[in-house]
C-alpha positions in Angstrom: -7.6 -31.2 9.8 -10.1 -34.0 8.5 -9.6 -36.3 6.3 -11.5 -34.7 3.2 -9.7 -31.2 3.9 -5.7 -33.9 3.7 -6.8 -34.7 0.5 -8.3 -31.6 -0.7 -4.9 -30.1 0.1 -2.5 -32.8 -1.5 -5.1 -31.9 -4.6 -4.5 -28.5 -4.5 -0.1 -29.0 -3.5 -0.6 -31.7 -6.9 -2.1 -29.0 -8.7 0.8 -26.2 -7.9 3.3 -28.9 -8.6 1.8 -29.0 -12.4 1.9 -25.4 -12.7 5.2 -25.0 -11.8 6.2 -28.1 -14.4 4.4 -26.6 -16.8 5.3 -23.4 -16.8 9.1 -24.8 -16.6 8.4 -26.7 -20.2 6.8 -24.3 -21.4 9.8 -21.5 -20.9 12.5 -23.7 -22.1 10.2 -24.7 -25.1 10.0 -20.7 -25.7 13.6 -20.1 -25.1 14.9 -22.8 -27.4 12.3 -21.6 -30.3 13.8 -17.7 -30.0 10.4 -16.7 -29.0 11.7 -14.2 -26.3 11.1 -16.1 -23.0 14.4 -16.8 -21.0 14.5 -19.1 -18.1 17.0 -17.5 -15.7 18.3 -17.9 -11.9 20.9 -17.4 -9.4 22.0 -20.2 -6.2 23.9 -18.7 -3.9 24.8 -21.1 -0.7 27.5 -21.7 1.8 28.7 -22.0 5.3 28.2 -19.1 8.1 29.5 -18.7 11.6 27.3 -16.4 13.9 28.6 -15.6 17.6 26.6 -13.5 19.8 23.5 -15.7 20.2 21.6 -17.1 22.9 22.8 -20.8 21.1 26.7 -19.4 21.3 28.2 -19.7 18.2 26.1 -21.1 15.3 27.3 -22.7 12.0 25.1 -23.9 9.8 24.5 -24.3 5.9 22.7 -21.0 4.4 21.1 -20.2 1.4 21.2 -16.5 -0.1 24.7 -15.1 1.7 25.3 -12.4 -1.6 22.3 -12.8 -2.8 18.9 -14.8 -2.7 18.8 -17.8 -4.4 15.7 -17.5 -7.4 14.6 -18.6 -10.5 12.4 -17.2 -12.6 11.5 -16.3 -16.3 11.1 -13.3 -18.4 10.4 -12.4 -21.8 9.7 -9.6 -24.2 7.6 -8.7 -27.5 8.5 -6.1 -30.0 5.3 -4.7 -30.5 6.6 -2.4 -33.1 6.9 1.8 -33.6 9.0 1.7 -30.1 6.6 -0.5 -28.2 7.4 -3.8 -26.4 5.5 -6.0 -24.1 7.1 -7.2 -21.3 6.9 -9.9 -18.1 8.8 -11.4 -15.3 8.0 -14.0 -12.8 10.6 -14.8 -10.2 10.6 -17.1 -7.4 12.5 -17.8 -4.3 14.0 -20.6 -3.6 16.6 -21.9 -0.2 18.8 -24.1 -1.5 20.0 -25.2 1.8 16.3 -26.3 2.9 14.2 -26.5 -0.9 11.9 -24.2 0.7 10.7 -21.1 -0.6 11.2 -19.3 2.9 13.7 -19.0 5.7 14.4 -18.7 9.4 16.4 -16.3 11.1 19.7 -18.0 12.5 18.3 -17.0 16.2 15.2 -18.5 15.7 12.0 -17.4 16.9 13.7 -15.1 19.2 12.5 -11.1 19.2 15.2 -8.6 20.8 14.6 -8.2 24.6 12.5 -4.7 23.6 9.5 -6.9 22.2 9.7 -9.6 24.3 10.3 -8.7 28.0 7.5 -7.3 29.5 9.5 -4.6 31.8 10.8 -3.0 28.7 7.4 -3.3 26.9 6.0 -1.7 30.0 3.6 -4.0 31.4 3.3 -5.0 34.5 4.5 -8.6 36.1 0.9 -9.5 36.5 -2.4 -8.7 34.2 -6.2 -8.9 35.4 -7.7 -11.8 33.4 -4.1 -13.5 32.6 -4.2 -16.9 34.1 -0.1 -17.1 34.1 2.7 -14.3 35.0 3.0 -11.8 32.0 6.6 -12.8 31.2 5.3 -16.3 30.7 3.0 -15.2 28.6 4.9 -13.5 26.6 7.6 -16.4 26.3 4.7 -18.1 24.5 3.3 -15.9 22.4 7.0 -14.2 20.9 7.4 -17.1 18.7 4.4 -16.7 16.7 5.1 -12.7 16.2 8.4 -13.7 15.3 6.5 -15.7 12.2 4.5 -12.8 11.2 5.3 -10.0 8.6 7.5 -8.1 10.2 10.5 -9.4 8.7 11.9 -10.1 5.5 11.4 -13.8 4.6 9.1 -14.8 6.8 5.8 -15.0 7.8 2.2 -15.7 5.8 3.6 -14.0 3.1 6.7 -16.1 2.8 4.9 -19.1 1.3 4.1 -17.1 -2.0 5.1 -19.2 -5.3 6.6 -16.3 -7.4 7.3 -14.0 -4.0 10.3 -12.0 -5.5 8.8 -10.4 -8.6 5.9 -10.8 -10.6 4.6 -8.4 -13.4 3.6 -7.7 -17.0 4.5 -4.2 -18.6 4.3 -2.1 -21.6 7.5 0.0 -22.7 6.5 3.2 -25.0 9.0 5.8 -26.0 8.1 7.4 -23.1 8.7 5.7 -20.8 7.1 1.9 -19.6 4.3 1.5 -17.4 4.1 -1.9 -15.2 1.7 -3.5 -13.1 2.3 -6.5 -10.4 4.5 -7.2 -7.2 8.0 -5.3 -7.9 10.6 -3.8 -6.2 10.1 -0.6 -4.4 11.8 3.4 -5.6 13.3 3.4 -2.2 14.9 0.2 -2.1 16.3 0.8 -5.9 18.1 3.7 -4.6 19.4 1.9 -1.2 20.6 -0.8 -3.6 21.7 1.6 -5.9 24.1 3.7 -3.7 24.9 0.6 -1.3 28.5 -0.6 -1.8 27.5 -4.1 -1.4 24.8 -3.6 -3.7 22.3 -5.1 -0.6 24.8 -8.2 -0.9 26.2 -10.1 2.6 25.4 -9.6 6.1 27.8 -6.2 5.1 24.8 -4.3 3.5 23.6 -1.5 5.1 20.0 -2.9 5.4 20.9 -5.4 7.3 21.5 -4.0 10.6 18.1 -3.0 11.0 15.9 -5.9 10.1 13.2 -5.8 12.7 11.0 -3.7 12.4 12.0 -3.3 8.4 12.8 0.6 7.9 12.2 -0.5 4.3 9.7 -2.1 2.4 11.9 -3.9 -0.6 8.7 -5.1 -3.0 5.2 -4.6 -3.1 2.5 -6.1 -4.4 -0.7 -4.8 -6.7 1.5 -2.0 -7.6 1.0 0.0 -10.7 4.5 1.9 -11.9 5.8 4.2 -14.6 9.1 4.1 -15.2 11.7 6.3 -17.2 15.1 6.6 -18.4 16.9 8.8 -20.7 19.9 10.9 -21.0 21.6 9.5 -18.1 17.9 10.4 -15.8 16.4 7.5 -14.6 13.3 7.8 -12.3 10.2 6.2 -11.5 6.8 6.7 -9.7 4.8 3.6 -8.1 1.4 3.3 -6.2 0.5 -0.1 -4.7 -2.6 -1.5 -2.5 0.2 -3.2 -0.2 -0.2 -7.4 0.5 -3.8 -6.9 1.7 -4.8 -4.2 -0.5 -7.3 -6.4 -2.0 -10.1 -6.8 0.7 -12.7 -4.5 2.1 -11.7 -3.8 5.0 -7.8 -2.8 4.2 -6.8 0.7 3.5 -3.1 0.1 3.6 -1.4 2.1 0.3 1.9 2.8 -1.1 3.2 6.0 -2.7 6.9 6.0 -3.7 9.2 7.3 -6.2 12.8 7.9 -7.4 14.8 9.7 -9.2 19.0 9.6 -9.9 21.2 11.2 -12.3 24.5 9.5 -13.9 27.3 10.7 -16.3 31.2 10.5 -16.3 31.7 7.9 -13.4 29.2 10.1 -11.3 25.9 8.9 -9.7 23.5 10.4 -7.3 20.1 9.7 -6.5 16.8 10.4 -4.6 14.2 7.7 -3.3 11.2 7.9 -0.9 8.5 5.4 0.3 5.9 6.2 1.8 2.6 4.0 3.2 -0.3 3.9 4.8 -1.4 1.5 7.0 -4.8 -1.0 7.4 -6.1 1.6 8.9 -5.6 4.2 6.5 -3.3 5.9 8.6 0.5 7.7 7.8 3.1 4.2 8.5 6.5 3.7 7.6 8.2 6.9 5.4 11.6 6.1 4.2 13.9 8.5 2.7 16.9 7.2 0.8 19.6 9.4 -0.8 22.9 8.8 -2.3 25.8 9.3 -4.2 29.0 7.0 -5.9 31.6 7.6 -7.7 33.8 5.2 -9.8 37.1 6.2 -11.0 39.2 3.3 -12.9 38.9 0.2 -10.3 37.8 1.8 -7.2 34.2 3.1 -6.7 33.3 5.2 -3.9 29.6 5.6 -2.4 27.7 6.9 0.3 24.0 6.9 1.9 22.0 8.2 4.0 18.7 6.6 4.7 15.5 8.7 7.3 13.0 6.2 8.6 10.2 7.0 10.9 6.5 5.2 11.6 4.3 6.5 14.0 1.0 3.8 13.0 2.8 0.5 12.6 1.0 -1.8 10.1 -0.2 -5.3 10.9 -1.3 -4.5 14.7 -4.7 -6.6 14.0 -1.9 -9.6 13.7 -0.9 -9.3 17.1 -4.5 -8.7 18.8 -5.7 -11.7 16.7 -2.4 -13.8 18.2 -3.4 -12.6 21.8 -6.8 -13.0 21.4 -6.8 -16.6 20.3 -4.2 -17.6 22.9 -7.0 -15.5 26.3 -10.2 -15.8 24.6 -10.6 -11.9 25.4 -10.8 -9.1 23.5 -10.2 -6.4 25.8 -6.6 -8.1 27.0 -5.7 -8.6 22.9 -6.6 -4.6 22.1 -4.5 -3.8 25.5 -1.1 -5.9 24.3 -1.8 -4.5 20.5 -1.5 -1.1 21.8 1.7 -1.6 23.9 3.4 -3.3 20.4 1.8 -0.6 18.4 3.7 1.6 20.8 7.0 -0.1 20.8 6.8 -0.3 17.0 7.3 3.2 16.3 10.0 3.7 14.6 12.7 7.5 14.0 16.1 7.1 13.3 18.8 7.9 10.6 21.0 5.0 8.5 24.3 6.1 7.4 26.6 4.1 4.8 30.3 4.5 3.2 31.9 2.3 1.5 34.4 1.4 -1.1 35.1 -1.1 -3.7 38.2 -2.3 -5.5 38.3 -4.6 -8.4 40.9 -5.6 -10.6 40.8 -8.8 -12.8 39.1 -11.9 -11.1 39.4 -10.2 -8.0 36.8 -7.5 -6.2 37.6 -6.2 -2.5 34.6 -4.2 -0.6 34.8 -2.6 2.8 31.9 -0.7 4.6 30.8 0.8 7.4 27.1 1.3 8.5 25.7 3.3 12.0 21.9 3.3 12.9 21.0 6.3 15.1 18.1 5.2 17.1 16.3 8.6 17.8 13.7 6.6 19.8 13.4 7.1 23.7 14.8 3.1 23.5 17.8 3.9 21.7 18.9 0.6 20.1 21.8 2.1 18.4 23.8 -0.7 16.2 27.2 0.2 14.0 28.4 -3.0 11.8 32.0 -2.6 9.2 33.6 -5.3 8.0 34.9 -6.5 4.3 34.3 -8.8 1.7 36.1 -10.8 -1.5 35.2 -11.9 -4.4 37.1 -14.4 -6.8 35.5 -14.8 -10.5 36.1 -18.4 -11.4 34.1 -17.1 -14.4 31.5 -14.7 -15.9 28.6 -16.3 -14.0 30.2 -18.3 -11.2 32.4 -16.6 -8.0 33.8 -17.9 -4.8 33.0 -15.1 -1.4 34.1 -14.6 1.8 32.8 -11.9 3.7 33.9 -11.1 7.5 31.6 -8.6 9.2 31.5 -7.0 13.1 28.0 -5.6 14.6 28.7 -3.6 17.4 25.3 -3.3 19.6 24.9 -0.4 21.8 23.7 -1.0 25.2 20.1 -1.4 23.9 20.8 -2.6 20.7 20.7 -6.7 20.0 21.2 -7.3 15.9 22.9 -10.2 14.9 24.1 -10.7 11.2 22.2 -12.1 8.2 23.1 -12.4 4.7 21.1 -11.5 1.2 18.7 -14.1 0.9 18.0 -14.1 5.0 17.7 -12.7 8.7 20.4 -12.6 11.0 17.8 -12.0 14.1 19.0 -11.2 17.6 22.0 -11.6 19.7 21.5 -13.1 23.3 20.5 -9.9 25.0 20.7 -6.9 24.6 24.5 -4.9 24.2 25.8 -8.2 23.1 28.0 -7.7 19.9 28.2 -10.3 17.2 30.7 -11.4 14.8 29.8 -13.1 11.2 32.3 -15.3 9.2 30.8 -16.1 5.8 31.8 -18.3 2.8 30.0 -19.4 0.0 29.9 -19.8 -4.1 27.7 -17.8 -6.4 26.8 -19.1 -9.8 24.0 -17.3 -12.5 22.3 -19.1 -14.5 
């Protein structure tokens, strides 16, 4: 980088630093006038203890083990005759680093199935590859390990208000939104998810690479609508590179639940089109709870396939600029595009006790790999809660992952990735404590 570009960029890192001041000032100066702007957040940290990976066991500070760390601000108009105006920004933020991104606790490791070249099916040695294949590939896992296919992580991980960010209109029919929000499908997973997506316990979380669901998405347009105990909603999005030319990548989702006398059950779907335009990732989620005094029972079921995996052009751009040739890049996209792919069935049960300060959780998850591969995973564990208060709790949360023979998932929490285990068939056990306080 020259010298002009150094300074243009501590310009432009000055400039984003006065934003973000500003903004601040200008939400507490809102919020102390009443004029409906709230500053708000959540930090979430503690101490984890990972075994199962290539490093042994790991312990280490982490941000985000119920849930992510954020702060953000919101506010609402009364428009009159029913109407309001509406906006939030939220941002992410890892209290254990002050970035607004994380690392999974294996690193830059991928599971054995996208980074040996026997199980990607190519041979020891390729035509115009100066070094051994598996060499190769040693080199160039790391940077696909930084690219979007995680949550997290990746170009996209460096956005200032990354969690949510959108202005809306509510009628009395129903509101209409517009921005980077959460997705129909993930409302319902977090809807019918005993953990509430919370912990390295949640369902989602043994099958974080590839994601089998997108959480937000950004320039999406939504209507929304509750009433009667019916809630539901309807969203169509341009995806994260939606706005240039040459993108074609789209989002159609919706959901739909139904709740009344301690009774819930709901309906979500996802489904998205890649850069190319093509049919991606479709997820299915369905649901259903049910809460009687202190104990809540739920259950899910979640259908994923992808035959056109998005963000190929990443990985033929990666190979590309490490061989200088085109040919070799398209060759190694194709074999990823291939090893992408994704069919298989998420199932969930759990249950939930809570009396007084105290909430006890217990779940079991299973992920049927329908794929020729067949990197099967089943994770249970449990997890406690102790209100010190209305807005600040201690957590402990103890939590098995039991890898088939081709399965390698190691646990995460809320707020990051878990990543891989050493090899494949190697099971992992996560011990994790940490305090919780809202803001």
């Amino acid at each position: 980088m020259t010298t002009t570009h150094k300074i243009q960029s501590k310009h432009r890192a000055a400039r984003a630093v006065a934003l973000a001041s500003a903004l601040c000032c200008a939400a507490f100066a809102h919020a102390q006038t009443g004029e409906g702007v709230t500053l708000y957040g959540l930090a979430d940290v503690g101490i984890t203890s990972t075994s199962g990976l290539k490093a042994g066991r790991v312990t280490q500070v982490a941000s985000g083990i119920m849930e992510g760390s954020r702060w953000g601000m919101k506010g609402t108009e009364d428009l009159g005759g029913g109407y309001k105006a509406i906006f939030t920004l939220e941002a992410r933020v890892e209290l254990d680093t002050g970035s607004n991104k994380s690392t999974p606790v294996s690193g830059g490791q991928l599971s054995d199935r996208y980074s040996k070249a026997n199980l990607l099916g190519l041979p020891s040695s390729i035509p115009g590859l100066p070094i051994p294949t598996q060499d190769f590939l040693d080199r160039l896992v790391p940077g696909l390990a930084a690219q979007k296919f995680g949550v997290n992580v990746g170009p996209y991980g460096d956005r200032f208000f990354d969690r949510q960010a959108f202005v809306g209109l509510i009628t009395p029919v129903g509101a209409v939104l517009a921005g980077r929000m959460y997705t129909p499908a993930f409302e319902t997973n977090a809807m019918f998810d005993i953990m509430e997506t919370q912990s390295g316990l949640a369902a989602g979380q043994i099958v974080t690479f590839p994601s089998i669901l997108e959480i937000r998405q950004s320039n999406a347009i939504a209507y929304r609508i509750a009433k009667d105990g019916f809630a539901g909603s309807l969203m169509y999005a341009l995806g994260d590179r939606g706005e240039t030319a040459n993108d074609s990548s789209r989002m159609i989702a919706f959901n739909a639940s139904y709740k009344a006398n301690g009774f819930a059950v709901g309906l979500g779907h996802n489904a998205t089109k890649n850069e190319a335009g093509k049919d991606s990732l479709k997820s299915t989620v369905i649901g259903a709870s049910m809460t009687t005094g202190p104990h809540k029972f739920s259950g899910m079921a979640i259908q994923i396939t992808d035959d056109n995996p998005s963000n190929m052009g990443d990985i033929e751009d990666a190979v590309f600029g490490a061989t200088g040739s085109r040919g070799l890049a398209q060759s190694i996209r194709g074999t990823y595009a291939e090893a992408l792919k994704q069919d298989g069935r998420l199932y969930h049960i759990g249950y939930r006790y809570t009396t007084g300060p105290h909430t006890i959780s217990v779940a079991y998850n299973t992920f049927n790999d329908k794929r020729p591969y067949n990197a099967d995973v089943d994770s249970y564990g449990a997890a406690y809660t102790y209100a010190l208060s209305k807005r600040t709790d201690l957590n402990a949360v103890l939590v098995r992952y039991d890898n088939g023979d081709k399965g390698q998932v190691a646990p995460g929490g809320n707020g990051y990735i878990g990543g891989v285990t050493a090899s494949a068939g190697t099971d992992s056990t996560a011990i994790q404590l940490g305090i919780r306080h809202r803001f």
